[in-house]
N, C-alpha and C positions, 0 to 999 in steps of 0.2 A: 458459567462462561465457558465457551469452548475457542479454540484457536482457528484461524482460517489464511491459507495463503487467498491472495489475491493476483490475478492478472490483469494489467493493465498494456497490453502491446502496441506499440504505436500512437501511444496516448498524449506526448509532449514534444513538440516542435526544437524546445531549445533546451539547455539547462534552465534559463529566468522562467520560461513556463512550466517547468516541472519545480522550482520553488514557488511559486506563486501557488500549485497547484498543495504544494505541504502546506501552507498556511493556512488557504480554506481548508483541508482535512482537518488539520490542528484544531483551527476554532471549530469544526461543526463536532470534533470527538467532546470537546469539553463542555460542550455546552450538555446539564442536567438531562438523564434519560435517554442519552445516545445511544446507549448500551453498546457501544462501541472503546476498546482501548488500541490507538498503535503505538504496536510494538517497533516496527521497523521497517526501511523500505531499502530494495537494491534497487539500484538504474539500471537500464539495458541498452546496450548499444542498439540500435535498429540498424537493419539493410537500409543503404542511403540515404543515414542521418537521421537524425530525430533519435527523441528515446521512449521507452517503454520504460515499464517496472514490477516486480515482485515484492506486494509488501504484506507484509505479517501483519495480523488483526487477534487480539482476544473480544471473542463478541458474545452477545446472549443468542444470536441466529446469523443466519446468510441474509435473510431478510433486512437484517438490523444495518449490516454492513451495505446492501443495495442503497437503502433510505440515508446513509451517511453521505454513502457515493453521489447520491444527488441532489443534497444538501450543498454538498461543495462541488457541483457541478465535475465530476471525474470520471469517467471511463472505467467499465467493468469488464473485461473479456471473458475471466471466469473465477467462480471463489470454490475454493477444493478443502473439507475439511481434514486439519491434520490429525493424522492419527498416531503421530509419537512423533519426538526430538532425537537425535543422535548429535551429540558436540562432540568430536573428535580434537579441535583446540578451538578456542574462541576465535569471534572475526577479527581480523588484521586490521591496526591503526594506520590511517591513511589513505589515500590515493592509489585506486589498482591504475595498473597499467594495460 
């Protein structure tokens, strides 16, 4: 399994469409042979509303994560693999501003 960010820019009209949008990810990751795990997702502010996202994937390929993406119907703009972690302190509990 290797890691991969994902972009999705532009990809959710509201918040309720971008939670609609994790549930289909959710159920298509667990379902047997996904070869897909998520890890996590950030929202993105978009110019002029809407959101995008950045979300973290441990996957067997880029392929695997395409075939996820269109299992649950989700927007791919680009998948980059990563090639190392830096935590400088963990992410912050809560609501950014």
């Amino acid at each position: 399994m290797h890691m991969y960010l994902v972009t999705r820019r532009r990809g959710f009209a509201s918040p309720g469409e971008l939670e609609q949008a994790a549930a289909r990810s959710g159920a298509a990751g667990e379902r047997p042979g996904s070869g897909v795990n998520w890890i996590r997702t950030y929202a993105l502010a978009e110019d002029g509303g809407g959101l995008g996202a950045v979300c973290l994937f441990e996957a067997e390929s880029a392929d695997a994560i395409r075939l996820h993406a269109q299992a649950a119907r989700l927007p791919v703009d680009e998948i980059v693999p990563v090639a190392d972690t830096v935590v400088v302190r963990p992410d912050p509990v809560g609501e950014s501003t």
